[in-house]
C-alpha positions as CSV (number, residue, x, y, z in Angstrom):
1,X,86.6,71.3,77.8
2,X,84.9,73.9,80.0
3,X,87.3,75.4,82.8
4,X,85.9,76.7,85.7
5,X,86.5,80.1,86.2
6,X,86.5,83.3,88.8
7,X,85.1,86.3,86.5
8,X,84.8,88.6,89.9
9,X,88.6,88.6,89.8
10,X,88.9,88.2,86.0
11,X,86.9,91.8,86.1
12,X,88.9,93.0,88.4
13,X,92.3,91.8,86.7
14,X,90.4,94.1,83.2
15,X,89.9,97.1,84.9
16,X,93.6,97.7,86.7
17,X,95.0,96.4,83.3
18,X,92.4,99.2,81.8
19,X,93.1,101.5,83.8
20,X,97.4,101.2,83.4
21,X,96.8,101.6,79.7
22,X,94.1,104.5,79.4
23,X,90.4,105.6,80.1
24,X,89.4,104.5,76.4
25,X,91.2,100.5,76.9
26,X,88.2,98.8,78.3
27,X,86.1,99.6,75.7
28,X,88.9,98.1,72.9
29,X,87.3,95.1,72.9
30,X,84.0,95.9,71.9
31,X,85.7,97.4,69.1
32,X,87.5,94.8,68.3
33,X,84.5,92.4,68.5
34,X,82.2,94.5,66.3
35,X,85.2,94.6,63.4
36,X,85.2,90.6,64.1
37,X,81.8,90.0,63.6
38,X,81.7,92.1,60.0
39,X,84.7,90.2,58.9
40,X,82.6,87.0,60.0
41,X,79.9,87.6,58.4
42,X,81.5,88.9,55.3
43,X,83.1,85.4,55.2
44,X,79.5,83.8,55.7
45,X,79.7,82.1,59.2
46,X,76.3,81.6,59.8
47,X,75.7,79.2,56.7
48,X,79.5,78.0,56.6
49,X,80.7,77.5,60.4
50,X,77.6,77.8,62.5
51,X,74.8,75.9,60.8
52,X,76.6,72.7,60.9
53,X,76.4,72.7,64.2
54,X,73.3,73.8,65.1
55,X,74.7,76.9,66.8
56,X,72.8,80.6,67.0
57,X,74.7,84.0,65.1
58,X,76.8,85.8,67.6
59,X,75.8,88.5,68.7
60,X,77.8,92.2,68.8
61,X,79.5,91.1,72.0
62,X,79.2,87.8,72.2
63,X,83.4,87.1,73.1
64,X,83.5,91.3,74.8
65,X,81.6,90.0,78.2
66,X,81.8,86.8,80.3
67,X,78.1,85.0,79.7
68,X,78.9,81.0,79.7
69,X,82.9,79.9,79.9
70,X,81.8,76.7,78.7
71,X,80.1,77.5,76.0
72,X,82.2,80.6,75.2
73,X,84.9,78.4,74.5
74,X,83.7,76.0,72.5
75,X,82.6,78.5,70.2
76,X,86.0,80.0,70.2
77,X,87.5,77.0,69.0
78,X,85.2,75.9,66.3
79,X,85.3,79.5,64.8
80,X,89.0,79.1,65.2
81,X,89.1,75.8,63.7
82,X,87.1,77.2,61.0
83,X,88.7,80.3,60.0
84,X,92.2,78.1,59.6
85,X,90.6,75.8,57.4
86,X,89.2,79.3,55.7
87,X,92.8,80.2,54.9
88,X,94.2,77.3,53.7
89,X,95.6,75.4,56.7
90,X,94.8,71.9,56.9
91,X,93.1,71.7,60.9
92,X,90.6,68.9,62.3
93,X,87.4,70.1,63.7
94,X,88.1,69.8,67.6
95,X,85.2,69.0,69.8
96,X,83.6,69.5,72.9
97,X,85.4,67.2,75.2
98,X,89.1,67.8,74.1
99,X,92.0,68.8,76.6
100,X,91.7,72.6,76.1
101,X,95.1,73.0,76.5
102,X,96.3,70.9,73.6
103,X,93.2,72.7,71.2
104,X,94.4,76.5,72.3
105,X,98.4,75.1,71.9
106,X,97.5,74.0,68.6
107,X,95.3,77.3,67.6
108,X,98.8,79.6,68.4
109,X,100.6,77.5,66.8
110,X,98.9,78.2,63.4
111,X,98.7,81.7,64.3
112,X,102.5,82.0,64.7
113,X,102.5,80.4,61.3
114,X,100.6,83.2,59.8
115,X,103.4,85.5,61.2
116,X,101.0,87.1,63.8
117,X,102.8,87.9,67.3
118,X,101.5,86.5,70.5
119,X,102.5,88.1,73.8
120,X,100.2,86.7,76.1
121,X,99.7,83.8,78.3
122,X,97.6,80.5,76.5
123,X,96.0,80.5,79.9
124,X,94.2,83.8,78.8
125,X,92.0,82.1,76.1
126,X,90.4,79.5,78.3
127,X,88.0,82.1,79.7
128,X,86.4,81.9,76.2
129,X,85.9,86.0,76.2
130,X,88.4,89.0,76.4
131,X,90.3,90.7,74.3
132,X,92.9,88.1,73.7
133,X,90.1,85.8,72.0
134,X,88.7,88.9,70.2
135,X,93.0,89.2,68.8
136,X,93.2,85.6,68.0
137,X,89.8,85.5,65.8
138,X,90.5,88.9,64.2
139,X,94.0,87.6,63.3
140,X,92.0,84.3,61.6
141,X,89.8,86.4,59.8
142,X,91.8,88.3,58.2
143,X,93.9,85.8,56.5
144,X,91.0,83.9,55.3
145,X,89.8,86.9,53.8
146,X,93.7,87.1,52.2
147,X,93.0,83.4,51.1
148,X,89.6,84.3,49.9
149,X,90.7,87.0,47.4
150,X,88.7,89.7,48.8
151,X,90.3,93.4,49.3
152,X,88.5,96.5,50.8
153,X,87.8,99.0,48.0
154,X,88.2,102.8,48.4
155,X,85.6,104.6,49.9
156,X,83.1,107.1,47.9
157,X,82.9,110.4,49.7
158,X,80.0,112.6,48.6
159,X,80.8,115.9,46.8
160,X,80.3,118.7,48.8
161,X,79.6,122.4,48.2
162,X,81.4,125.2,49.5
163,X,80.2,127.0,51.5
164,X,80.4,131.0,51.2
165,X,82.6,132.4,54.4
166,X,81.2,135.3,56.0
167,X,84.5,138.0,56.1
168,X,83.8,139.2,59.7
169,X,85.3,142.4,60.3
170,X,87.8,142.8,63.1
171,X,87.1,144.4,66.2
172,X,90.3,146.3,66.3
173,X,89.9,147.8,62.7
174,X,86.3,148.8,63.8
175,X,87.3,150.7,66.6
176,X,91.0,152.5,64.8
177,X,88.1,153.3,62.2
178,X,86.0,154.9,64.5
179,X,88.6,156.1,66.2
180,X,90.1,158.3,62.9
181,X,86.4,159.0,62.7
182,X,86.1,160.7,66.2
183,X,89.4,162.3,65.3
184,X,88.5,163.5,62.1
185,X,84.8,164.8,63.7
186,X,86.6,166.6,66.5
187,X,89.2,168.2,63.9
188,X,86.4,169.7,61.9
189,X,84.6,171.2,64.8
190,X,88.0,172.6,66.2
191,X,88.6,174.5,62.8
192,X,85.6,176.5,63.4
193,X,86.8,177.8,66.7
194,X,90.7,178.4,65.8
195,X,91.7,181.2,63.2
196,X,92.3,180.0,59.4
197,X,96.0,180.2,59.2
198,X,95.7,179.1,54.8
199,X,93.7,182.5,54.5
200,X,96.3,184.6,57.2
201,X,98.9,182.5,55.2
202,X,97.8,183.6,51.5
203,X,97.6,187.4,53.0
204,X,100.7,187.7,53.7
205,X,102.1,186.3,50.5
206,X,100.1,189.0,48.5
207,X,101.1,191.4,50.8
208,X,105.1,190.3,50.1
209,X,104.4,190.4,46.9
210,X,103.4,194.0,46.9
211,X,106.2,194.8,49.3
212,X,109.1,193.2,46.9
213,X,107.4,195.9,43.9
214,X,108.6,198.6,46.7
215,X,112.0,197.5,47.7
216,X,113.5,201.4,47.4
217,X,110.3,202.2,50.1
218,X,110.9,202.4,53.6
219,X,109.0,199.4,55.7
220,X,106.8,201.0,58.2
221,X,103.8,199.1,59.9
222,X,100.2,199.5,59.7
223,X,98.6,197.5,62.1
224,X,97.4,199.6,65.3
225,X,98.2,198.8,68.2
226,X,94.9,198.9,70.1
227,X,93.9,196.3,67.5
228,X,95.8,193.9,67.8
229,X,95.8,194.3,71.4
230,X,91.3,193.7,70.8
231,X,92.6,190.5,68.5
232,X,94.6,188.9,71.0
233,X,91.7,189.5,73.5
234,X,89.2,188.1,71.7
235,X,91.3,184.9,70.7
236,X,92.7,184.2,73.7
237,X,89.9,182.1,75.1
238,X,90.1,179.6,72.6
239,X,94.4,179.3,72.4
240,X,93.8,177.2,76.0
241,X,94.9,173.4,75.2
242,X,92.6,171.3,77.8
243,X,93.7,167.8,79.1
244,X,91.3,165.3,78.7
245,X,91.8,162.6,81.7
246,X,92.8,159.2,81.1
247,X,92.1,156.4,83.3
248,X,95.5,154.7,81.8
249,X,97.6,157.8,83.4
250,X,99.9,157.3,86.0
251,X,99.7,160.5,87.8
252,X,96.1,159.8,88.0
253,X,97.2,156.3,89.6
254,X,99.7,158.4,92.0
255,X,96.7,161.0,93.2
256,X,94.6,158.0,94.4
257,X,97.3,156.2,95.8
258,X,98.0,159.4,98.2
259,X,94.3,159.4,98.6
260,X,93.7,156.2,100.0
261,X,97.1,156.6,101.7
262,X,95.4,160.0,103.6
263,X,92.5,157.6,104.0
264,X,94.5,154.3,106.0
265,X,96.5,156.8,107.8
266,X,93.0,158.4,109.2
267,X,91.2,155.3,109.7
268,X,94.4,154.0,111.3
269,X,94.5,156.5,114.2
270,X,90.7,155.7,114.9
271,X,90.9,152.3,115.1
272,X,94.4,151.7,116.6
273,X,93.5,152.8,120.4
274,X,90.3,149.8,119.9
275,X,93.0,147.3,119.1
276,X,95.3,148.6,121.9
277,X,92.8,147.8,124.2
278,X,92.0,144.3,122.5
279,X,95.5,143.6,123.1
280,X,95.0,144.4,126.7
281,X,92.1,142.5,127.4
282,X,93.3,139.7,125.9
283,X,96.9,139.3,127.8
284,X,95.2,139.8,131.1
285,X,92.8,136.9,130.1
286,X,95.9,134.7,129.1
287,X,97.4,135.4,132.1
288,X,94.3,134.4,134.2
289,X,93.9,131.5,132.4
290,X,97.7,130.3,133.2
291,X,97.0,131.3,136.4
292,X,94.3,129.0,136.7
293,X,95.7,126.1,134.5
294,X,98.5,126.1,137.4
295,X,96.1,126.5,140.2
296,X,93.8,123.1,138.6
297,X,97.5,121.3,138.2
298,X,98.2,121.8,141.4
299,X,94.7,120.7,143.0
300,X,94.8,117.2,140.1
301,X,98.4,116.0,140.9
302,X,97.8,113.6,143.1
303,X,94.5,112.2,140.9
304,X,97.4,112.2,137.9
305,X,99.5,110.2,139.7
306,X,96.4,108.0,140.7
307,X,95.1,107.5,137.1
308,X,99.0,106.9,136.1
309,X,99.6,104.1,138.1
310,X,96.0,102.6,137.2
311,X,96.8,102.5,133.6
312,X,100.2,100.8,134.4
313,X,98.4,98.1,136.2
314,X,95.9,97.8,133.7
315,X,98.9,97.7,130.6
316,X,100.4,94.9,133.2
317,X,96.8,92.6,132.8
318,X,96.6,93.1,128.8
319,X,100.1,92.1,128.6
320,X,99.3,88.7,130.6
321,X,95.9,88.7,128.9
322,X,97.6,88.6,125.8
323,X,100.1,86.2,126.7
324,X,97.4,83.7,128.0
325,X,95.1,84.2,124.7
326,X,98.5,83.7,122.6
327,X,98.8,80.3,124.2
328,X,95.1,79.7,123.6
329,X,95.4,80.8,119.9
330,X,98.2,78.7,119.3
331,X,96.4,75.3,120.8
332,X,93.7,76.3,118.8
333,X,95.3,76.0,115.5
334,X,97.3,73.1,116.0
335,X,93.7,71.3,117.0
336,X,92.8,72.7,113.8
337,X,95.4,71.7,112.0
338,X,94.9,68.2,113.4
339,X,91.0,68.0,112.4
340,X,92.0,68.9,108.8
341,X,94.8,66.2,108.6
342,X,91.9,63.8,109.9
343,X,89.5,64.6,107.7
344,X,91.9,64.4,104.4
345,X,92.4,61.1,106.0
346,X,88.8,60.2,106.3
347,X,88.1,61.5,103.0
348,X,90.7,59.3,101.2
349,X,89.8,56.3,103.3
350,X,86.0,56.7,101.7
351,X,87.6,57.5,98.4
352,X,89.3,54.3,98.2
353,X,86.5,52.2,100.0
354,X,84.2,53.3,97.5
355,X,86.7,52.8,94.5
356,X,87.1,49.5,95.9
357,X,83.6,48.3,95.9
358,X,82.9,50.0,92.3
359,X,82.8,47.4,89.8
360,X,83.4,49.8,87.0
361,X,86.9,50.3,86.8
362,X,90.4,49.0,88.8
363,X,91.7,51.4,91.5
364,X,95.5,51.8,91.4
365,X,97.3,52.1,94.6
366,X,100.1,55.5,94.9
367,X,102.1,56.5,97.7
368,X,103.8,59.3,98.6
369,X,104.4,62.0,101.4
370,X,101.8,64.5,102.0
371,X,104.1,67.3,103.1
372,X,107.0,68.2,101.0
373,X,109.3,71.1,102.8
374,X,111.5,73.3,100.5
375,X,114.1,75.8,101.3
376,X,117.0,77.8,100.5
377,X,119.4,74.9,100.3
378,X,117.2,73.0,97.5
379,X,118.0,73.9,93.8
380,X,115.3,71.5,93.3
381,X,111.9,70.3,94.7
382,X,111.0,66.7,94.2
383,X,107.0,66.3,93.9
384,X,106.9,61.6,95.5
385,X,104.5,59.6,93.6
386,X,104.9,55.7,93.0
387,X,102.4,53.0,92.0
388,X,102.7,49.8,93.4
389,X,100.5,47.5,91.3
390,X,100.7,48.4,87.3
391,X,99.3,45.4,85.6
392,X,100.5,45.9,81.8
393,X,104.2,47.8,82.8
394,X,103.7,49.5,79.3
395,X,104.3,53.5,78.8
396,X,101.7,53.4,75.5
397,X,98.6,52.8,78.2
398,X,99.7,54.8,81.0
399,X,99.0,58.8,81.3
400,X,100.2,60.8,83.7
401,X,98.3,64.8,85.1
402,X,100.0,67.0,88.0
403,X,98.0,69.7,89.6
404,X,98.7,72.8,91.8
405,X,94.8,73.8,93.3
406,X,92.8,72.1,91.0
407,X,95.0,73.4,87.9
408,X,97.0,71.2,85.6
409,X,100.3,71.9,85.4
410,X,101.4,68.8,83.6
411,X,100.5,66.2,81.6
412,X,102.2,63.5,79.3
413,X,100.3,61.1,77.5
414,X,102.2,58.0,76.9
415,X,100.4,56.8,73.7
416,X,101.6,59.8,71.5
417,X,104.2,60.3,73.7
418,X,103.0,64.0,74.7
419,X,103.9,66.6,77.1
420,X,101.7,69.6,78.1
421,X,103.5,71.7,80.7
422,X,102.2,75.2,81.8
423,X,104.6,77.9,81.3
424,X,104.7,79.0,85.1
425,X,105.6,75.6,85.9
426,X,108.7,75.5,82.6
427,X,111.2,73.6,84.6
428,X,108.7,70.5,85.1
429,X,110.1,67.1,84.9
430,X,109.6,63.6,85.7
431,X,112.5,62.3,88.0
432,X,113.1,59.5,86.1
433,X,111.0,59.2,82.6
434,X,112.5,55.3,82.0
435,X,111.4,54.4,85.4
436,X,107.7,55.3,84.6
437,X,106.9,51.9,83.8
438,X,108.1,50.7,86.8
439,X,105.4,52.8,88.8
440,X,108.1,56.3,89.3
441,X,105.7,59.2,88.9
442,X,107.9,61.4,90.7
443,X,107.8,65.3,89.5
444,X,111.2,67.5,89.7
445,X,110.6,71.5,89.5
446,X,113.3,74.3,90.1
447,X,112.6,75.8,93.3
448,X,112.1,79.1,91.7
449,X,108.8,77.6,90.4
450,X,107.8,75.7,92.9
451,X,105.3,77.8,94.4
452,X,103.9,76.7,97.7
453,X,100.3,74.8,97.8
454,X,98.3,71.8,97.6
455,X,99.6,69.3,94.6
456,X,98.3,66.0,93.3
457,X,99.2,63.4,90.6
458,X,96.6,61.3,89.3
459,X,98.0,58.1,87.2
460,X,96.0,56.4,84.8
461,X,96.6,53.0,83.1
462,X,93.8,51.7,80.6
463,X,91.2,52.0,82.7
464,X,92.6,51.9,86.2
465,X,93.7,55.2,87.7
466,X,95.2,56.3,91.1
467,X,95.3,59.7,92.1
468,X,97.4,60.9,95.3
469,X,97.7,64.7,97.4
470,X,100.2,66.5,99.1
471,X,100.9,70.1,100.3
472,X,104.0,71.6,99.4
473,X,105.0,73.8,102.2
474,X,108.0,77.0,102.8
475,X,111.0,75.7,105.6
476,X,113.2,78.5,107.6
477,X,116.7,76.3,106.0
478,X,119.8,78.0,105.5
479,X,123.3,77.9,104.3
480,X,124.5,79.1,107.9
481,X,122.7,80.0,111.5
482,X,122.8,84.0,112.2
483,X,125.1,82.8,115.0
484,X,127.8,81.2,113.2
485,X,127.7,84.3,110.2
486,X,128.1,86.5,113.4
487,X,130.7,84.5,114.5
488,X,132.9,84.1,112.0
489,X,132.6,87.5,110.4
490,X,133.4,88.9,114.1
491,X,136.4,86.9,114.3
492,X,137.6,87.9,110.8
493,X,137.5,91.7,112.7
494,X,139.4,90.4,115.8
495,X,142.2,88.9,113.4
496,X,142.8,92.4,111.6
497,X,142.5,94.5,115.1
498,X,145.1,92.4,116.8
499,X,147.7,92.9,113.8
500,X,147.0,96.3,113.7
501,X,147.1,96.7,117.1
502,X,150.6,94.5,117.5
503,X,151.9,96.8,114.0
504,X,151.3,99.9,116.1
505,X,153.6,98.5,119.2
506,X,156.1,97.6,117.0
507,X,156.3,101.2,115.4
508,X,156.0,102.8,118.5
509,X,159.0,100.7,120.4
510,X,161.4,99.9,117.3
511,X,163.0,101.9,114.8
512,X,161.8,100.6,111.4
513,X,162.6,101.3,107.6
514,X,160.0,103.2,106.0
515,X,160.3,100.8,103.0
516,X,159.3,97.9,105.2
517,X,156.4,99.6,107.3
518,X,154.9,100.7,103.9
519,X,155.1,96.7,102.8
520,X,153.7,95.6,106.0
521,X,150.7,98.1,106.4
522,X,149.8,97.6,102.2
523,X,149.6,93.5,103.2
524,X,147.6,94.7,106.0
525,X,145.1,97.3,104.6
526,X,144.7,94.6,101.3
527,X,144.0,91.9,104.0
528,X,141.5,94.2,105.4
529,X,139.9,95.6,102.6
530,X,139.0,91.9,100.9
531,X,138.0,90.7,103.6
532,X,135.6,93.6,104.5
533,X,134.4,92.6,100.9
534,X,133.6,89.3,102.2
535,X,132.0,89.9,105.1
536,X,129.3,92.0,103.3
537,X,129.0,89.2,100.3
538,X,128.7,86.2,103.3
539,X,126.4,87.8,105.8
540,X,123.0,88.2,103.8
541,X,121.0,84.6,103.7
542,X,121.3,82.4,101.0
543,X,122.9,79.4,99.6
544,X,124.1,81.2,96.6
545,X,127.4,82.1,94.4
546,X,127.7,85.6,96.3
547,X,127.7,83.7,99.6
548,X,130.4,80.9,98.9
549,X,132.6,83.9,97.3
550,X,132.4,86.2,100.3
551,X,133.2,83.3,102.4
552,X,136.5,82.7,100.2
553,X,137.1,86.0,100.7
554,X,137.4,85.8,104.8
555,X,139.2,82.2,104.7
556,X,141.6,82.5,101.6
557,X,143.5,86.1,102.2
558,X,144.1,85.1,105.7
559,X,147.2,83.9,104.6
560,X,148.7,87.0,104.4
561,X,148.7,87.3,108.2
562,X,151.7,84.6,108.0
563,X,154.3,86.2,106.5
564,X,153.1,89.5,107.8
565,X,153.8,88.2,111.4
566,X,157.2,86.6,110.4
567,X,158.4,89.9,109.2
568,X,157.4,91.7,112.4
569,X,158.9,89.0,114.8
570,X,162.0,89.8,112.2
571,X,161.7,93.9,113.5
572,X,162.1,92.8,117.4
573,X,164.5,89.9,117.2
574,X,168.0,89.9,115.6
575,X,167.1,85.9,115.3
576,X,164.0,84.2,115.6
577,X,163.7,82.4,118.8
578,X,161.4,78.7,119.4
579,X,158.7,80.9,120.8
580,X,158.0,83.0,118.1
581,X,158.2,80.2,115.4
582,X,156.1,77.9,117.2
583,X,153.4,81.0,117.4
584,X,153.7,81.4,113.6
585,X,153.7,77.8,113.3
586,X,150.5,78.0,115.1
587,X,148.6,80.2,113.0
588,X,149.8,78.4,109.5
589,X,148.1,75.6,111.2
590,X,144.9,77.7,112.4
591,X,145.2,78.6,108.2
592,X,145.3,75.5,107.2
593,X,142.2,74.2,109.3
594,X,140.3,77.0,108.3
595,X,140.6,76.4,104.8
596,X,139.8,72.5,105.0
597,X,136.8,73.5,107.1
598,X,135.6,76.3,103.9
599,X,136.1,73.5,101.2
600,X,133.8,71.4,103.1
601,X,131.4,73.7,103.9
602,X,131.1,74.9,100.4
603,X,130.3,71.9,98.6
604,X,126.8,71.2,101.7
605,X,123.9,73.2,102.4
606,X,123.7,73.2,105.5
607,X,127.2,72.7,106.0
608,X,128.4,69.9,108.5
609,X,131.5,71.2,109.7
610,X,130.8,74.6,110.7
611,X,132.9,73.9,113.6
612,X,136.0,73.0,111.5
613,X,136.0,76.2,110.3
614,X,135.0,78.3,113.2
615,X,137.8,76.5,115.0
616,X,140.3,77.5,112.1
617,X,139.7,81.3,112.6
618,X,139.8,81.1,116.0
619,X,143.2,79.4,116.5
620,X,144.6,82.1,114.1
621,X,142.7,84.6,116.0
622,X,144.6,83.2,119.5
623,X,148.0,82.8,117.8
624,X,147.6,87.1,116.9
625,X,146.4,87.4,120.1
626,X,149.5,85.7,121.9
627,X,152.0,86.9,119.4
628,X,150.6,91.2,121.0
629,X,151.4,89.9,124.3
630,X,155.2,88.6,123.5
631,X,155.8,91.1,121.3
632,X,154.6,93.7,124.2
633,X,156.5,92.0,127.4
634,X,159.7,91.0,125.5
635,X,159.9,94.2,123.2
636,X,160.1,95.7,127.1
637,X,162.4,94.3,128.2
638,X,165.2,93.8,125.5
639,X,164.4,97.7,125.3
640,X,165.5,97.7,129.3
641,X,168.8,95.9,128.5
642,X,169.6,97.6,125.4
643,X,169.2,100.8,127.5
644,X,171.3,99.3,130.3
645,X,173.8,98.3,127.9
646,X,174.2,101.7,126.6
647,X,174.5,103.0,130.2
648,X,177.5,101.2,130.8
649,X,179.3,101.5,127.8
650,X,178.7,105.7,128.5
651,X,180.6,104.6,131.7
652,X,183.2,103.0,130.4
């Protein structure tokens, strides 16, 4: 049951997968594993599933890291096994020595049954650790805990008590406190210094007061003059409002900015006659040093030539260096090639040598080939494998395993009549599955599939077994040679260049309706437009639907080049002569062969009558080609005698 396996490159497979889905995915699994092992335990493993066996608790990441495959996956499956039985699905102990394949197949299929998706590869569980095991036995768990009766209960938080928040004081209101503070400080000390207007203010409302009892009294002032003059003295001092500076002012901004300004200018004049003379000094130094550059160049040319012509000869020996060591290479690996062919063939002469002197069990005898090419031509790749000597002939005893390096990619088992086929390999199939018992162990897989590498097939009957190896290998086939796509897509260009070029004489020698030239140069650009289309579908490589339909679309729509060159002969000649019908006879014919030369190229990869169809074009292709010329030479000279004609008749 143990599968040998590569955990360098599992790891590495982890971590790029870890790292697509997020910093925190590789530790998911451990997780995962942790919430398994609680479920586990509340479902009493130890006593239930592991004692039976003799088998020691898991520990916290038991299924999180690679340890043992072997013994990894054997655990797997009997928890697996377990935990079905745990919710209620009938499921038979499996044990150590089962095909793994048909124990995980039968694991997802109970887990599909529980309704649980599964969008991975069955290949991923045969490592016996990851986080596809860790899913797999979670998923278990949890419906035997459903088939258990047992629910989680609501968690008890502890009761709490508030705590008393601290009502910090902004910064801002501390400072527009202070702030009114200063303000109101700096408003008391200012009343001492100013004169109290409320007292000046309640003076002079007495004083109306008295001056409304003597309205019939003339008003007359008593203040003296020198006084008041000595008042305004003495208060004058402190009427002065003074500024206070503000780093936020702009006009303070402008005076430094017309300081510094004074400043660059100043320290500009000093220093601009020291970088004068920098610049000075430093073109003179350029100039010797072109000087000299020139002077060296001059002195060196004939050791640059030297050193020139040295490195071509030496390019000239690495080039026949590296043909000779190309040749040398090449020997090399077909010797190579040749001692690994002759060891496989030592190794299978000892193999059956000593199958045939072991008394144990009969050796059965398969043959096959042991290369099998594939290209683009094949829809389908046919693995040979027959046995010549079956004893019993009966499909009940007989059991039949494919392998691609070491990895079984099918199996059928003819007692239960069972099939086991890898998903990479979906499209597996015996060549003939009635013919089995007559020794046809022949495997068919799409070519999509059918990956290059080393297969074998092992056939087992009772207790006699054969096994047999061949290398499935990659062959440059296709539908047609870059030669022949060139050629006919180039004649395809030639046939629409030659009726455009014989449309444009016409036009330019003959008078023609405008209906009729708009008719003929539609048929043409639709002609040349397909046909374009075709050539674009046909070219790329490929035995496909997209190449047979851009080949239809060069062959079939030539036939518009028929009736398109009937109607021009129809412009230059009143009546058709034997010349130009046997030129359009001609290129119906050229038609005709090219299209018996498509339909059997079609239906073959590679096609067998390339020729047929080349040979098709190419007729049509000459039959334009002659039609320019006699359009050309005869359009001259009825032209001549129609002009000849007219000449006399002016005579006349």
């Amino acid at each position: 049951m143990a599968e040998e396996s590569a955990p360098g490159r599992r790891g590495e497979r982890s971590e790029e997968a870890a790292a697509e889905r997020g910093p925190g995915a590789a530790f998911h699994m451990f997780v995962l594993m942790e919430d398994l092992l609680d479920k586990l335990k509340l479902l009493s493993y130890e006593e239930e599933a592991l004692r039976p066996h003799n088998m020691r608790p898991l520990s916290r990441h038991y299924f999180a890291l690679p340890t043992n495959p072997g013994e990894q996956f054997f655990m797997f499956c009997t928890l697996a096994a377990w935990l079905i039985s745990k919710a209620g699905r009938p499921f038979e102990q499996p044990q150590e020595y089962d095909d793994p394949n048909a124990v995980i197949s039968s694991v997802l299929s109970e887990l599909r049954s529980f309704g649980r998706p599964v969008d991975f590869p069955p290949s991923k569980l045969k490592t016996g650790c990851g986080e596809q095991v860790c899913y797999v036995l979670d998923c278990l768990a949890e419906e035997a805990l459903k088939n258990t009766g047992f629910s989680w209960k609501r968690p008890a938080y502890p009761t709490e008590e508030p705590e008393e928040e601290e009502i910090t004081e902004d910064d801002a209101e501390l400072t527009l406190s202070k702030l009114e503070e200063d303000v109101a400080e700096e408003e008391s000390d200012n009343e001492e210094d100013y004169i109290d207007l409320n007292v000046l203010k309640a003076q002079t409302y007495r004083s109306n007061m008295n001056n409304t009892a003597k309205q019939e009294e003339i008003l007359q002032s008593t203040t003296d003059a020198a006084e008041w003059n000595l008042e305004v003295e003495r208060v004058l001092p402190q009427l002065k409002v003074t500024v206070r500076t503000d780093n936020k002012d702009w006009r303070i901004h402008v005076d430094q900015m017309h300081q510094h300004k004074d400043g660059i200018d100043s320290s500009l004049k000093e220093t601009r006659g020291y970088l004068d003379k920098l610049h000075n000094e430093i073109s003179r130094t350029l100039e010797k040093i072109n000087s000299r550059e020139k002077y060296i160049n001059n002195q060196l040319e004939h050791l640059v030539q030297e050193y020139r012509s040295a490195q071509a000869l030496l390019s000239e020996a690495k080039e026949k260096y590296q043909e000779g060591s190309g040749g040398v290479t090449e020997r090399i690996r077909v010797l190579s090639e040749i001692t690994e062919a002759l060891e496989k063939v030592k190794q299978e002469t000892e193999e059956k040598g000593s199958s045939m002197t072991d008394g144990g069990s009969a050796q059965l005898s398969l043959y096959g080939t042991s290369v099998v090419e594939k290209n683009d031509c094949n829809k389908t790749v046919v693995l040979p494998c027959y046995v010549t000597d079956l004893k019993q002939n009966n499909e009940n005893v007989m059991s039949v395993t494919w392998k691609r390096q070491g990895v079984t990619i099918f199996f059928y088992h003819g007692g239960n009549k069972n099939f086991n086929i890898d998903p990479s390999f979906s499209s597996a199939r015996f060549l003939s599955k009635a013919e089995l018992i007559k020794g046809v162990a022949s495997l068919v897989i799409d070519s999509a599939q059918a990956t290059v590498g080393n297969y074998s097939c092992k056939v087992t009957e009772s207790n006699s077994e054969g096994e047999i190896k061949m290398e499935l290998k990659s062959s440059s086939g296709s539908w047609f040679l870059l030669m022949e796509r060139v050629g006919i897509v180039s004649l395809m260009c030639l046939l629409v260049i030659l009726c455009v070029a014989q449309l444009c004489v016409i036009g330019l020698k003959y008078e023609i309706e405008s209906q009729r030239l708009v008719y003929m140069i539609v048929a043409l650009v639709i002609f040349a437009v397909v046909a374009g289309v075709g050539a674009a579908l046909f070219f790329p490589d490929g035995y496909t639907v997209r190449n047979q339909a851009g080949l239809g679309l060069i062959v079939i729509p030539a036939v518009i080049l028929v009736p398109l060159q009937y109607f021009m002969f129809g412009i230059v000649f009143d009546s058709l002569l034997r010349a130009t019908l046997a030129l359009i006879g001609l290129k119906l014919l050229g038609f005709i062969i090219a299209v018996v030369g498509f339909a059997l190229c079609v239906s073959a990869c590679p096609p067998l009558h390339v020729s047929v169809l080349i040979a098709g074009l190419a007729i049509m292709a000459f039959a334009s080609l002659c039609s320019l010329v006699y359009v050309f030479f005869m359009g001259s000279s009825n032209t001549s005698l129609l002009s000849t004609s007219v000449d006399i008749n002016l005579c006349n």
